[in-house]
C-alpha positions in Angstrom: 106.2 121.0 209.2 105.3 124.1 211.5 103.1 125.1 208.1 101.4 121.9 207.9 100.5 122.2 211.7 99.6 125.6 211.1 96.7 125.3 208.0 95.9 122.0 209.6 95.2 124.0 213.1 93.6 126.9 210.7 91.3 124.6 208.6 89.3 123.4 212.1 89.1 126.6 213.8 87.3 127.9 210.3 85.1 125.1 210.1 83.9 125.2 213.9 83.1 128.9 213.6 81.3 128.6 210.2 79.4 125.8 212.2 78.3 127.9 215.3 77.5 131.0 213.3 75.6 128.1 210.9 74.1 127.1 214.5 72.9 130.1 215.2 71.5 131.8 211.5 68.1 133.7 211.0 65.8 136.0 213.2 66.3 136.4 216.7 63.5 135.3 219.1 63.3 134.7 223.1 61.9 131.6 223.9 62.9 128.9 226.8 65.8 126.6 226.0 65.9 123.0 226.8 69.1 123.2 228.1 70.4 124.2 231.3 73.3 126.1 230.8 75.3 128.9 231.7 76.0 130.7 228.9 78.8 133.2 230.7 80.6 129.5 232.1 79.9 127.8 229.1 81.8 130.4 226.5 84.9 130.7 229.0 85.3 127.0 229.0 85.2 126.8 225.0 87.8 129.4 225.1 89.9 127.9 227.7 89.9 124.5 226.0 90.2 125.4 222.4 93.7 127.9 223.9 94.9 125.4 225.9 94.4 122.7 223.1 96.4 125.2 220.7 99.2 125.7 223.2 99.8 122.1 223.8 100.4 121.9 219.5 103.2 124.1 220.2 104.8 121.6 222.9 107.2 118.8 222.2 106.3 114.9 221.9 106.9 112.0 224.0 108.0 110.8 220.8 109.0 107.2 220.3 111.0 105.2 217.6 108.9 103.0 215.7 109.2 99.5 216.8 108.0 96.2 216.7 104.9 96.2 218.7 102.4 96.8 216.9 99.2 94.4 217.3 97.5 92.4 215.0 94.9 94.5 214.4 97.3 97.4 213.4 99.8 95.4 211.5 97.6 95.4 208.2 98.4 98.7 207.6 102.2 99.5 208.6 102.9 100.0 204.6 100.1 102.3 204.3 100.9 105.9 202.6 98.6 108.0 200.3 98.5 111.8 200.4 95.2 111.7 198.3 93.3 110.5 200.8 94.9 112.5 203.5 93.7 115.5 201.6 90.5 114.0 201.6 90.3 113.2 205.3 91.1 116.8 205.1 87.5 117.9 203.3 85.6 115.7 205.1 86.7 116.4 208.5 85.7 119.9 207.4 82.4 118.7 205.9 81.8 116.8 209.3 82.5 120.2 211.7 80.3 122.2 209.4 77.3 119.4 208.8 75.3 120.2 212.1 75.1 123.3 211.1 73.1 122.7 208.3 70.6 120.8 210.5 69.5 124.0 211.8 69.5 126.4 208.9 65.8 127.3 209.3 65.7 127.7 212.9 65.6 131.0 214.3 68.4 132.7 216.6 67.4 132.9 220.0 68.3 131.6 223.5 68.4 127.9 222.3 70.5 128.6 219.6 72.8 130.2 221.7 73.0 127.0 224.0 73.1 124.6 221.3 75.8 126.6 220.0 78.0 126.6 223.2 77.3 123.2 224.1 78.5 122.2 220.1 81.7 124.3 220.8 82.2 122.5 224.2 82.3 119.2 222.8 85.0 120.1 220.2 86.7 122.1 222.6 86.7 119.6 225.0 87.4 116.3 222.6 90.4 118.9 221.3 92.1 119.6 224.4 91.8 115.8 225.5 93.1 114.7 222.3 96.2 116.7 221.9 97.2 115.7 226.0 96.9 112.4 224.7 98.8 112.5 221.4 101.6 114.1 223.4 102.0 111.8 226.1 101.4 108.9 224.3 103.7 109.7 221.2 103.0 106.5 219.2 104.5 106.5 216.1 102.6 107.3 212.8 102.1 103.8 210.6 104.2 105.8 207.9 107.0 105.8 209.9 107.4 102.0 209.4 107.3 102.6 205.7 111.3 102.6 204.7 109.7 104.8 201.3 108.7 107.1 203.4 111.7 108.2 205.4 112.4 111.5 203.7 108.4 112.0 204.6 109.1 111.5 207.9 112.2 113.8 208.5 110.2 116.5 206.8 106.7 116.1 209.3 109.3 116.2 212.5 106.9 116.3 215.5 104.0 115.0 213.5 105.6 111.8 212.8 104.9 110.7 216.7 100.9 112.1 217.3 99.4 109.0 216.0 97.2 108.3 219.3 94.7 109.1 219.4 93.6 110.4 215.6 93.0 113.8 215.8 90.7 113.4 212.8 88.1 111.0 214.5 87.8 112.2 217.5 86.8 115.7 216.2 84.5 114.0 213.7 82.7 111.6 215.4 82.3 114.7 218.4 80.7 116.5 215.9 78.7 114.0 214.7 77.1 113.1 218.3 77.1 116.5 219.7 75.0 117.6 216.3 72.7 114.0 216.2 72.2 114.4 220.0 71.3 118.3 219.9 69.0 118.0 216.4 67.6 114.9 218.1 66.7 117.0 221.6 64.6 119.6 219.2 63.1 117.2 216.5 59.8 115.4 216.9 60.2 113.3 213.6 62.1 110.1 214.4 62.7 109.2 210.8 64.3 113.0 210.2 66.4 112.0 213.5 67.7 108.6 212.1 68.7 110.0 208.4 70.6 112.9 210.2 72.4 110.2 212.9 72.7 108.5 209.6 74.5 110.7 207.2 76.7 112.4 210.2 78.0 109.4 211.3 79.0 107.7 207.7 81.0 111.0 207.1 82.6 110.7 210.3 83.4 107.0 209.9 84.8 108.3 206.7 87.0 110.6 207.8 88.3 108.7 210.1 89.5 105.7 207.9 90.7 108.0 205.2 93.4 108.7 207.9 93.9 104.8 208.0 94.2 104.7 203.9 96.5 107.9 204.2 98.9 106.1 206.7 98.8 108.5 208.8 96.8 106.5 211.5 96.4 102.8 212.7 93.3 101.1 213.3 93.5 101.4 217.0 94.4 105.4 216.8 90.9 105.6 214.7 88.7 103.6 217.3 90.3 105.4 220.6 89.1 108.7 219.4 86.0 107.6 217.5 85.8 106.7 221.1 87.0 109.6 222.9 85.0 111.9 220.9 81.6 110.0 221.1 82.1 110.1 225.0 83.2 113.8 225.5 80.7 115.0 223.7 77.8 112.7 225.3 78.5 113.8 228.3 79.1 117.6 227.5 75.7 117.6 225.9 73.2 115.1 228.1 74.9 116.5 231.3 73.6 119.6 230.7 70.1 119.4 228.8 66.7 119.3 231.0 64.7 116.3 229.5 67.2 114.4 228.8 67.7 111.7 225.1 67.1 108.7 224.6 67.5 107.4 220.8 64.6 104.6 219.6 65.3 101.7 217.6 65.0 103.0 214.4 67.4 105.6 215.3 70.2 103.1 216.6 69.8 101.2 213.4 70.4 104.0 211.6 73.4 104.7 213.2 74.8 101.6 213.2 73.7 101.3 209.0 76.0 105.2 208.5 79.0 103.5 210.4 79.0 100.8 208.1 78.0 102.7 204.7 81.3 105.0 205.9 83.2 102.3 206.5 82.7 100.3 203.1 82.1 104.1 201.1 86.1 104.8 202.3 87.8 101.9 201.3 85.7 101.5 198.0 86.5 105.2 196.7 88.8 105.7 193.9 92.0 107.8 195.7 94.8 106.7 192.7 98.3 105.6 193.7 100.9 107.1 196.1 104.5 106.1 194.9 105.6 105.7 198.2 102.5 103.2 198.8 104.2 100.3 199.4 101.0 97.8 198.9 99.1 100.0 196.3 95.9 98.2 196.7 91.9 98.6 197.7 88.6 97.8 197.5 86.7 98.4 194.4 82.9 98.3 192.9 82.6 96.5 189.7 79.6 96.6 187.8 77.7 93.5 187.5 74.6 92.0 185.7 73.0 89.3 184.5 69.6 89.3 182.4 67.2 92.1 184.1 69.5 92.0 187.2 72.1 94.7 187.6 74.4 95.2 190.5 77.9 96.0 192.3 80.4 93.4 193.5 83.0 94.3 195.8 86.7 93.4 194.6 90.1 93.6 195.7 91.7 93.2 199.3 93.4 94.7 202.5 
């Protein structure tokens, strides 16, 4: 369990520094930087946060038994167990950290990288510290936990059985993916380049996120409060402190809204192969369909 914590702990920190050095890649230049922020306060409190966030891993749960009140919402997926796509969740939590990065390959190193950089590594600092108080005050209960397959599973995760709320996973990703779609948004002129990176970064987070749901390793409800709790941290963390200030257009909201569902229906449609301890051993599927000179996909199976 400890070793699962660990490479689980390991695999962020990786991905968040490849994404600041990402952040901040090619030829240094001085210029002004839209954001007001100090850059001696700002990498203390990404320090701070991301030790203290560490340090509360190594702390004991509120842990709870796992009982009979769960809502209706959640009860769908109480037999839910697949390690597949908890490996998966895996890469594209990763691939979500690491994906602003790559919206500002061919920007230069200078002062504004620098604060785009700090501010990124505020928001997951911050969303990462708030998430781990949570998960070990609240102590809910993973949806695995209910499965009686699973109980060997669960005497092996010890500590990790109970940090269901809020997921870990979506918080981070959907953090990364507003930190990055606000910052790129702040220091992009073309609106339709804004909306296909809002897009794209928030499919993959809405992926990652239900891939924990798939996995059994979250409920519905664990997903949402840090999709939540992520979107908000890093909000404020970034519009607090930039100068002009964002506000997204239509085109852009729509966008959003249009990855949310692509990640959505994109995670429950991909093929992840059986668990044997999945009690329900079901999902979605795309089937090819035509007829004449029309040619299509239907959507098959069930919850």
């Amino acid at each position: 369990m400890a070793g699962s914590v660990f490479v689980t702990t390991a695999f962020r920190v990786a991905a968040i520094a490849a994404a600041l050095v990402g952040m901040t890649a090619s030829a240094r230049a001085q210029v002004e930087s839209p954001y007001d922020i100090s850059p001696g306060d700002a990498a203390f409190a990404v320090s701070a946060s991301a030790l203290a966030a560490l340090a509360i891993e190594l702390l004991p749960a509120n842990a709870h038994e796992p009982g009979n009140g769960v809502n209706r919402l959640d009860t769908p997926v109480l037999d839910n167990f697949n390690r597949g796509a908890a490996w998966s969740s895996q890469f594209l939590l990763v691939t979500t950290l690491v994906a602003p990065a790559a919206l500002f390959v061919n920007r230069p190193v200078d002062d504004v990288a620098r604060d785009r950089a700090l501010l990124y590594g505020e928001a997951i600092a911050f969303t990462a510290l708030s998430t781990n108080v949570l998960k070990h005050v609240i102590g809910r209960p993973r949806p695995y936990t209910h499965n009686p397959n699973a109980r060997d599973y669960v005497r092996e995760q010890g500590k990790d059985a109970s940090m269901s709320f809020p997921s870990g996973h979506a918080s981070f990703a959907f953090a990364a993916a507003v930190s990055g779609g606000i910052l790129y948004a702040m220091e992009t002129d073309d609106v339709n380049l804004r909306a296909t990176a809002w897009g794209a970064q928030l499919a993959l987070a809405t992926m990652t996120a239900n891939f924990r749901v798939r996995a059994g390793k979250h409920f519905y409800s664990d997903i949402l409060a840090g999709a939540l709790l992520g979107t908000g941290v890093s909000a404020v963390v970034v519009m607090s402190q930039s100068r002009d200030g964002y506000t997204p257009t239509g085109t852009e909201i729509g966008a959003m809204a249009g990855g949310i569902v692509v990640g959505a229906l994109l995670s429950e449609v991909f093929p992840i192969g059986d668990d044997p301890l999945d009690k329900k051993q079901r999902r979605l599927a795309l089937t090819p369909i035509g007829s004449g000179t029309m040619t299509g996909f239907a959507v098959q199976g069930g919850f």
